[in-house]
C-alpha positions as semicolon CSV with decimal commas, in nm:
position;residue;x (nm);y (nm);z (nm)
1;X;2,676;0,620;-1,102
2;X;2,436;0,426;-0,896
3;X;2,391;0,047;-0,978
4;X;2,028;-0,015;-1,085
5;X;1,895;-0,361;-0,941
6;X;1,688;-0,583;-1,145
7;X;1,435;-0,826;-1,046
8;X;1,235;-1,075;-1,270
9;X;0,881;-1,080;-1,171
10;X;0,870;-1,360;-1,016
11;X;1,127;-1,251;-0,782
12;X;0,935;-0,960;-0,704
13;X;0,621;-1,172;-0,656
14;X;0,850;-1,345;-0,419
15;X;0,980;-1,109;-0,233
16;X;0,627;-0,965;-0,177
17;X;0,505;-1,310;-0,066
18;X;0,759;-1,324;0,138
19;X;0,679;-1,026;0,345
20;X;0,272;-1,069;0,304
21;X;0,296;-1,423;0,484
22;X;0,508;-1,366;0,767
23;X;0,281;-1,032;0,836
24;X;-0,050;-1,276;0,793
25;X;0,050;-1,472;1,075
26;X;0,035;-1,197;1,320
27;X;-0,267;-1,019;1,430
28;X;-0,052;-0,727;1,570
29;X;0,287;-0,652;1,509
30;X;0,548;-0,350;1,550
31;X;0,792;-0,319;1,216
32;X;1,107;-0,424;1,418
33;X;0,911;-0,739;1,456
34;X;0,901;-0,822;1,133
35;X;1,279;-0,658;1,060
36;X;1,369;-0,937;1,292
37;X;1,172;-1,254;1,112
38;X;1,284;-1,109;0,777
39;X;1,678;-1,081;0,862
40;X;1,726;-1,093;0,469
41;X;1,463;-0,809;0,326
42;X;1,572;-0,468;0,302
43;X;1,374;-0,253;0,566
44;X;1,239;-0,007;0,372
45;X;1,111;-0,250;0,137
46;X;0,949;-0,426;0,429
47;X;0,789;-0,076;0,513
48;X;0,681;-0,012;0,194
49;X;0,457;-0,301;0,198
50;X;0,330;-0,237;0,514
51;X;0,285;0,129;0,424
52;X;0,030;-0,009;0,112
53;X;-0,141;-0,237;0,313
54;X;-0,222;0,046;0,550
55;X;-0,295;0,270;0,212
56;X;-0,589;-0,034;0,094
57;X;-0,739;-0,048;0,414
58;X;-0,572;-0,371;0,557
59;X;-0,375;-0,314;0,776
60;X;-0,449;-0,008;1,086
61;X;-0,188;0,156;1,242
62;X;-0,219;0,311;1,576
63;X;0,019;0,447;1,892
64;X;0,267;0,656;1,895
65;X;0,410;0,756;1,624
66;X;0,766;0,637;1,699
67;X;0,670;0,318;1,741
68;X;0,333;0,247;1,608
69;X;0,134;-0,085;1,642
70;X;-0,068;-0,199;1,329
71;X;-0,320;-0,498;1,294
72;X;-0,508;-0,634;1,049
73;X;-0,820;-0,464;1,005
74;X;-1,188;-0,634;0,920
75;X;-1,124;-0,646;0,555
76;X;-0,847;-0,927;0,641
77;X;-1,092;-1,177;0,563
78;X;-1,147;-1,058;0,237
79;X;-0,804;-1,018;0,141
80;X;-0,659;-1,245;-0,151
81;X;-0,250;-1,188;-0,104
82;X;-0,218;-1,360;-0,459
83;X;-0,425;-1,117;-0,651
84;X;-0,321;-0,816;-0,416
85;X;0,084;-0,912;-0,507
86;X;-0,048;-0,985;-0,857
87;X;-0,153;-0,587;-0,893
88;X;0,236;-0,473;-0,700
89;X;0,446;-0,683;-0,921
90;X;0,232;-0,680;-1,293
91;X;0,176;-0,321;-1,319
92;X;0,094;-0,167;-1,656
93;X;0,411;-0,029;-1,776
94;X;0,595;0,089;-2,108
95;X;0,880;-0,185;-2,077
96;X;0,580;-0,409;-2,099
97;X;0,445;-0,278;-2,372
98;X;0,690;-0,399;-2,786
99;X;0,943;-0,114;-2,839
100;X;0,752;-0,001;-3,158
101;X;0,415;0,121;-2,916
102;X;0,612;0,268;-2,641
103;X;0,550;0,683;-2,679
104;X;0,906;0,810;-2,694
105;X;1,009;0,548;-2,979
106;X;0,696;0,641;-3,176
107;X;0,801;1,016;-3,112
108;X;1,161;0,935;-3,284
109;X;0,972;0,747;-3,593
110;X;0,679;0,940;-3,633
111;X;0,722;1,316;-3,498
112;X;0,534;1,500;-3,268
113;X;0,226;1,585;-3,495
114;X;0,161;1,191;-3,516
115;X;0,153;1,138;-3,135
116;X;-0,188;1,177;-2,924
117;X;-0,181;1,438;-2,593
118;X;-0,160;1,160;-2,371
119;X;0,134;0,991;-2,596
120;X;0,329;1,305;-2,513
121;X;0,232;1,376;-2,164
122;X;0,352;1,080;-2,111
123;X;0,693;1,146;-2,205
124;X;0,702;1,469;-1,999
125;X;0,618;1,240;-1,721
126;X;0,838;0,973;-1,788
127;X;0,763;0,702;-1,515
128;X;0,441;0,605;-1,285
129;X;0,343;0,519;-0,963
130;X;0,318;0,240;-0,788
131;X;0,023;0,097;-0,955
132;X;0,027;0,373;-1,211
133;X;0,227;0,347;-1,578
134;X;0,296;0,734;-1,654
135;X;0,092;0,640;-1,948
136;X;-0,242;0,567;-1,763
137;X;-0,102;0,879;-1,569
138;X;-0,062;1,108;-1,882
139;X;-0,428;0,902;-2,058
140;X;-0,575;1,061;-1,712
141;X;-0,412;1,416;-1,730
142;X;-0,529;1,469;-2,107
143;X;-0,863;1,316;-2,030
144;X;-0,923;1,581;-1,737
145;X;-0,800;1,835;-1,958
146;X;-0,983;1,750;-2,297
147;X;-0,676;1,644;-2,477
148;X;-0,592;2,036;-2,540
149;X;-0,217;2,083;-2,460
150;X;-0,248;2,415;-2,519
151;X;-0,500;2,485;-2,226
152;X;-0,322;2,225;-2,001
153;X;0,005;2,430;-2,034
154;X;-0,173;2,738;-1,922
155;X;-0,326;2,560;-1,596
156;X;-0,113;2,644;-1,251
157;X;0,095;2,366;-1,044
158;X;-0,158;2,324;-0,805
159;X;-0,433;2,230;-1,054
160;X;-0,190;2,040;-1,221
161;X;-0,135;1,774;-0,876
């Protein structure tokens, strides 16, 4: 069974500030760069940060694609690394949320009939996205679909994504 790591918060807020600064002071960089400052960080966790920094516009990434070259694009002067850590690490999420609201405990006190469409989509979903709870996921999905379960189990894959 693999071992699940746990992090408080503010060791994830670390860890992200961490990374953030050391890319901050470079105008350009390749990722073995920054492998090498950050002996102590798992790669792919350095990557992932970089890969969401390129996602919000931050960052650019150009050259080939084994070894690509990013910089910091024009919106580096209006980037706040507090408040852009702030919305990695304190995501919305159902462990955040008491026990008694979460939508799988309510489904073992109350029942099915007593749940809203999004309560259950959400436990069909079962966990998020970076910056995504499966329940602002599943509030989303039933929205789009007009809360009718029925009609949302009829719709394809594709319209599903």
């Amino acid at each position: 069974m693999p071992k699940i790591k746990t992090q408080s918060d503010a060791e994830g807020f670390a860890r992200y500030q961490l990374v953030v600064s050391v890319l901050l002071e470079k105008d350009s960089f390749h990722k073995p760069d920054i492998y090498d400052a950050l002996k102590d960080e798992e790669k792919a966790f350095i990557g992932r940060v970089i890969s969401a920094l390129v996602r919000d516009g931050y960052l650019t990434k150009k050259g080939l694609k084994t070894k690509p070259q990013y910089s910091w694009s024009v919106k580096k002067e209006e980037f706040n690394a507090r408040r852009w850590i702030d919305s990695r690490v304190f995501t919305a999420t159902a462990k955040r949320s008491p026990s008694a609201d979460r939508p799988r405990e309510r489904l073992l006190r109350l029942g099915p009939s007593e749940l809203k469409a999004s309560e259950l989509l959400a436990i069909l979903i079962r966990s998020g996205l970076q910056g995504e709870s499966a329940i602002q996921a599943s509030e989303k999905l039933a929205a789009l679909f007009g809360n009718d379960l029925t009609g949302l189990s009829l719709k394809a894959r594709g319209e599903l994504k």
